[in-house]
C-alpha positions as CSV (number, residue, x, y, z in Angstrom):
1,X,76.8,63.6,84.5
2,X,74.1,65.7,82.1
3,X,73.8,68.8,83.8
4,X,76.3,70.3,82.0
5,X,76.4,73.9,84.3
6,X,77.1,71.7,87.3
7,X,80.3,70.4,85.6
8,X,81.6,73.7,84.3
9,X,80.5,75.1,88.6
10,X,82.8,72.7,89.2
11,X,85.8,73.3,86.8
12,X,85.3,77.0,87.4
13,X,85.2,76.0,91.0
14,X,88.5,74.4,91.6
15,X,90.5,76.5,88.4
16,X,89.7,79.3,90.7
17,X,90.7,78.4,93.9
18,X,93.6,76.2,93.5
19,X,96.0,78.8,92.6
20,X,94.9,81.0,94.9
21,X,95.2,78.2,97.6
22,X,98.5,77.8,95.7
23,X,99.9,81.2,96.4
24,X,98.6,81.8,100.1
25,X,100.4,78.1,100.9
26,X,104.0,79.8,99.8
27,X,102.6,83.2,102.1
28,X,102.5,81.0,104.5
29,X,105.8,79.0,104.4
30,X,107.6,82.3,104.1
31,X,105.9,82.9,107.8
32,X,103.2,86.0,106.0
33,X,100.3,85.3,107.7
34,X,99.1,88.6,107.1
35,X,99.2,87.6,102.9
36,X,97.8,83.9,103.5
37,X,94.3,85.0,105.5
38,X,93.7,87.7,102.7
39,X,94.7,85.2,100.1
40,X,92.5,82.9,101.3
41,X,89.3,85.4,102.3
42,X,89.3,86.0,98.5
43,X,89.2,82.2,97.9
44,X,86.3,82.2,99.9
45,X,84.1,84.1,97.0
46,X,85.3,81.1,93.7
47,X,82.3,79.2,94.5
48,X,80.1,82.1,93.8
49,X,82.2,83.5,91.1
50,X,82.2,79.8,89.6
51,X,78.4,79.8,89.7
52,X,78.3,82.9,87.9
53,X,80.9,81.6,85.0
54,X,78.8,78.6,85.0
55,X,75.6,80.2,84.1
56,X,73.5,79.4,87.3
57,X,71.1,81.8,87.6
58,X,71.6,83.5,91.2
59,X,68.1,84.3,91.2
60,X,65.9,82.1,93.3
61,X,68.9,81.5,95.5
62,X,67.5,82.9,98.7
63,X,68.9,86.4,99.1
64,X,66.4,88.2,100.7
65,X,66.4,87.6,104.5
66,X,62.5,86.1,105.0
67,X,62.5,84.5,108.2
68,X,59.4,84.6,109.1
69,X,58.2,81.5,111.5
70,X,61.8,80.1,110.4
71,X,63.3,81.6,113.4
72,X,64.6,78.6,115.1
73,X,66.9,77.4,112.2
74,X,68.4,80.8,112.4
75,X,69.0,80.5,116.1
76,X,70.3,77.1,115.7
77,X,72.8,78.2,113.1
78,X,74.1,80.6,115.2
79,X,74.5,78.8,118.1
80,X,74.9,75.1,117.3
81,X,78.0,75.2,116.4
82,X,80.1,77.2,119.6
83,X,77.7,74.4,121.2
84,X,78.8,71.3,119.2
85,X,82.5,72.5,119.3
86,X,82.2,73.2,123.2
87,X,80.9,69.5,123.4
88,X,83.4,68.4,121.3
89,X,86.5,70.3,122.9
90,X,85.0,68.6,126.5
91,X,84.9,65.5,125.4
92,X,88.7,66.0,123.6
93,X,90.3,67.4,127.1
94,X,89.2,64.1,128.7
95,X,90.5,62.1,126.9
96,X,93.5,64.1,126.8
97,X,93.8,66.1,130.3
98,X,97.5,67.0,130.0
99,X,96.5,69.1,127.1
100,X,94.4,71.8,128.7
101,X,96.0,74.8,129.6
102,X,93.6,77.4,131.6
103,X,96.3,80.1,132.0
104,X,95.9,81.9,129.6
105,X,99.1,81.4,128.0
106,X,97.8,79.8,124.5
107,X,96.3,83.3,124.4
108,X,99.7,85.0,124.8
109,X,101.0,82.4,122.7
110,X,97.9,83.4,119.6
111,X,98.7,87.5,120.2
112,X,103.0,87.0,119.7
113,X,102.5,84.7,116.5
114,X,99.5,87.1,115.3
115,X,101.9,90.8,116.0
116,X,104.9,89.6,117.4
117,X,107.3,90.4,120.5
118,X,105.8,93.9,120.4
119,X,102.4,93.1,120.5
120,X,102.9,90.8,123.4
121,X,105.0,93.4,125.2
122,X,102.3,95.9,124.8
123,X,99.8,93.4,126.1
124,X,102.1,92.4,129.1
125,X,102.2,96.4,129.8
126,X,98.5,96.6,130.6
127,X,98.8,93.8,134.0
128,X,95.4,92.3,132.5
129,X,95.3,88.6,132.9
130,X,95.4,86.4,129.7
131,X,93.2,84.4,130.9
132,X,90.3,87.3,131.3
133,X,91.1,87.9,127.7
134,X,90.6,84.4,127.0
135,X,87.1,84.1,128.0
136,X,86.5,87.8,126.3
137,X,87.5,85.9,123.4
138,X,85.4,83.2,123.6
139,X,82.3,85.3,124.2
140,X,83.2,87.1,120.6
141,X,83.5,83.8,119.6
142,X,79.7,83.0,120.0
143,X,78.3,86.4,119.8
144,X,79.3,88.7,116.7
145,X,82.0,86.8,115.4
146,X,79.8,84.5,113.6
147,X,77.9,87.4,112.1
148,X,81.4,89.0,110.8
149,X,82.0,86.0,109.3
150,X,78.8,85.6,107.3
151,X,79.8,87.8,104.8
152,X,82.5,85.9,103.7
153,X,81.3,82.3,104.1
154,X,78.3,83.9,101.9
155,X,81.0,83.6,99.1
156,X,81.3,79.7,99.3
157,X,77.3,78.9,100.4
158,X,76.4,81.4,97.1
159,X,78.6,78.2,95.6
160,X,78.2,75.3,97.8
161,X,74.7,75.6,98.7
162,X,72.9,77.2,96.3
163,X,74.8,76.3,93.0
164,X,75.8,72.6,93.9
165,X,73.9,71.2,95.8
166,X,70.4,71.1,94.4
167,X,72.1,69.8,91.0
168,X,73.9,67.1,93.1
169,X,70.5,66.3,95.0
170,X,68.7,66.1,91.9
171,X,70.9,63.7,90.4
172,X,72.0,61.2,92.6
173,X,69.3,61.9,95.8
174,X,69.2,63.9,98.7
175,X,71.4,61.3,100.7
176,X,73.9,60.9,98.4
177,X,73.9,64.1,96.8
178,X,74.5,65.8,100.5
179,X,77.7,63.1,100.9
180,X,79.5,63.4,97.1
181,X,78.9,67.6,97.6
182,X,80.7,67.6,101.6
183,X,83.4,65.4,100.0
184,X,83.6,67.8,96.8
185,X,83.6,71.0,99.2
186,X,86.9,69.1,101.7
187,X,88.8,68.1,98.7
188,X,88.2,72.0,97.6
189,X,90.8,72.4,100.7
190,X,93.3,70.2,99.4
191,X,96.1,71.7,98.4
192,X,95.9,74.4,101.0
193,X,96.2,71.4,103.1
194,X,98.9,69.3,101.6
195,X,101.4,72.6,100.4
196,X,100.8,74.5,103.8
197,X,99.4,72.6,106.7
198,X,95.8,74.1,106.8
199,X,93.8,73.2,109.7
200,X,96.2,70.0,111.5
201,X,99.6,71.5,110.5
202,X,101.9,68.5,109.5
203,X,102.9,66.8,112.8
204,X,101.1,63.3,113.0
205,X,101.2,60.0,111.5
206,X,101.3,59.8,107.7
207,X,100.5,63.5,107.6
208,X,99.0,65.1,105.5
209,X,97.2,62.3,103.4
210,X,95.2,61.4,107.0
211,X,94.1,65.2,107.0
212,X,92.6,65.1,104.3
213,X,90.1,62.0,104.3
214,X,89.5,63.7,108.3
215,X,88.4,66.8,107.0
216,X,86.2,65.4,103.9
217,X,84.4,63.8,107.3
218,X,84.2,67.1,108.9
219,X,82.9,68.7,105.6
220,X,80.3,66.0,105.1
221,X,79.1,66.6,108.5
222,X,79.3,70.2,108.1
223,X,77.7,70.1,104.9
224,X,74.6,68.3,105.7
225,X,73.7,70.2,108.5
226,X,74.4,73.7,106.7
227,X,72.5,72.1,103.7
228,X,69.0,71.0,106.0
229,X,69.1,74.8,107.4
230,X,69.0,76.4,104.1
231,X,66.2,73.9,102.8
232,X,64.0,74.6,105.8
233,X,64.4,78.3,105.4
234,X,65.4,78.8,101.6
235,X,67.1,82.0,102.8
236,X,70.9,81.4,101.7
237,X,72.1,84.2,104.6
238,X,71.2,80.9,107.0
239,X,73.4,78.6,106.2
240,X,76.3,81.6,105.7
241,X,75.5,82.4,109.4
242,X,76.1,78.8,110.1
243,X,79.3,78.5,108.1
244,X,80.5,81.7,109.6
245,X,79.8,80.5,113.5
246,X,81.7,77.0,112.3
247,X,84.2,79.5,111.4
248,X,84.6,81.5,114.5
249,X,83.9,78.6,117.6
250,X,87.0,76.8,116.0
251,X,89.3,79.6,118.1
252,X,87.1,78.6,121.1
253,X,88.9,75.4,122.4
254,X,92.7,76.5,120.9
255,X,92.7,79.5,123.7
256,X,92.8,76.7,126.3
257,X,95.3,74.1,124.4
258,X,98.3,73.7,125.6
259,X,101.5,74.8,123.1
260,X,102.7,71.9,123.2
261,X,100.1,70.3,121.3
262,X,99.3,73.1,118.9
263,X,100.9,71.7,115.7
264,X,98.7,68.1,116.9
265,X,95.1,68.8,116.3
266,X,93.8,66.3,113.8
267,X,92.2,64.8,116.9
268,X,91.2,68.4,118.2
269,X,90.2,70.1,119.7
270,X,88.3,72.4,117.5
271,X,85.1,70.7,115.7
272,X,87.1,69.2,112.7
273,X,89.1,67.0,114.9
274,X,88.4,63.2,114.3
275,X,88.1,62.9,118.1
276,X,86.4,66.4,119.2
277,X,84.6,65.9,116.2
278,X,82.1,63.2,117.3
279,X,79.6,65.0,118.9
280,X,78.7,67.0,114.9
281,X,79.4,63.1,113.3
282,X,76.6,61.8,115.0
283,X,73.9,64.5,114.6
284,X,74.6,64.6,111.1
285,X,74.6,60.7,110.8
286,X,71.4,61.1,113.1
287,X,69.8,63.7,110.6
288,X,70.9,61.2,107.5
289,X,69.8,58.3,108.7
290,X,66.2,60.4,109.8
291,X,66.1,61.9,106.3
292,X,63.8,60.8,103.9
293,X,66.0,60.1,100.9
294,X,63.7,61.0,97.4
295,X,65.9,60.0,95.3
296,X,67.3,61.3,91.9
297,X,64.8,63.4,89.7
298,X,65.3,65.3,86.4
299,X,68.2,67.9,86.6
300,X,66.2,71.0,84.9
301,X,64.3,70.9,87.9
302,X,67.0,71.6,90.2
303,X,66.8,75.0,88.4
304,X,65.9,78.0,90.0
């Protein structure tokens, strides 16, 4: 590979993260969930911090918000994904109807692991249905969660999307480039997912080395979708909007999964199950297979 900055984004990258993933997997083990989401929040910036060891130039990137007559790709950032993931979670409960719960309890069951007996005994106190809070959640979910979340999933875009991927794309081609840079960004998960369980816990077959090729999948998807939203708009706070809403309608289906099946979800069914998952798999293999592939060009001109 001759871009040298794109090899030393991606040493920075990982030397960077991996400890940090490191150190919130033992948070977690030790049951301080409070350590392991602030842990990993700061993990969320390496990318960008890795592009700025690297030498990429952050102008050019796409910082200011110019949206004009690019409306609809903001929209669909937004939105797409509580819509994908409600898809996906509908199609995941029939095939596996014993695993909704609409009572509410998943919610109750959320609150006591988030604050413990007391918080759930303060809930209980106010004779407000769980299930009312449940849909309250949902619409958060959708609204201004994905907005929250932008800030911090503008860390890993900074990195993903406006460091990697042009280099990647100007290498190898926009096809290829978008697949080698969604498997690069899942195996940035890794050992968050092998030391701690991250995202389908450690309770099916073979677990976690499955996990791990299922989520590379899931970030391909993801990846190629975030990736046509910020090239159609070249404003970076796009496909952070995206990443954040990706973020935030993953809670949407858990509220309504039964506790049984809570440590099962490499199937779903939030969007990066393999089996809720399939409505995002084919629109991104839709938009690759639709994309006009231009194939590798010099590297100085992924520059900005």
């Amino acid at each position: 590979m001759k871009d040298k900055k794109l090899v030393l984004y991606l040493l920075w990258a990982f030397a960077l993260a991996w400890p940090l993933q490191a150190a919130a997997s033992s948070f977690a083990r030790q049951g301080n969930q409070t350590a392991f989401t602030l842990i990993m929040m700061c993990c969320m910036f390496a990318p960008l911090a890795a592009a700025l060891l690297a030498g990429i130039p952050l102008r050019g990137m796409g910082w200011r918000p110019l949206l004009r007559g690019k409306w609809k790709w903001f929209f669909a950032a937004w939105f797409a994904p509580a819509l994908l993931t409600v898809l996906g979670a509908a199609l995941y409960f029939l095939c596996f109807p014993g695993r909704l719960d609409l009572s509410g309890q998943p919610f109750l069951d959320q609150l006591e692991a988030a604050g413990g007996q007391a918080a759930l005994e303060q809930f209980e106190a106010q004779a407000v249905p769980a299930s009312a809070f449940t849909l309250v959640s949902a619409v958060q979910a959708v609204t201004y969660a994905p907005i929250l979340n932008t800030f911090l999933a503008l860390g890993e875009e900074a990195g993903w999307r406006g460091a990697m991927l042009p280099r990647l794309k100007a290498r190898f081609g926009r096809r290829r480039g978008w697949l080698l840079g969604g498997v690069i960004w899942g195996a940035w998960h890794w050992p968050v997912m092998i030391l701690a369980g991250y995202e389908y816990g450690f309770s099916y077959w073979g677990a976690p080395l499955p996990g791990l090729f299922a989520f590379c999948l899931f970030t391909v998807a993801v990846g190629l979708l975030l990736d046509l939203c910020y090239e159609k708009t070249r404003c970076l706070w796009v496909p952070a909007l995206g990443h954040g809403a990706v973020n935030a309608a993953a809670a949407i289906p858990v509220l309504v999964l039964n506790r049984s099946y809570a440590n099962e979800t490499i199937l779903g069914p939030s969007l990066m199950g393999l089996v809720a998952g399939i409505p995002l798999f084919l629109l991104a293999l839709f938009v690759l297979l639709r994309t006009k592939d231009e194939g590798p060009r010099p590297a100085e001109e992924a520059e900005n």
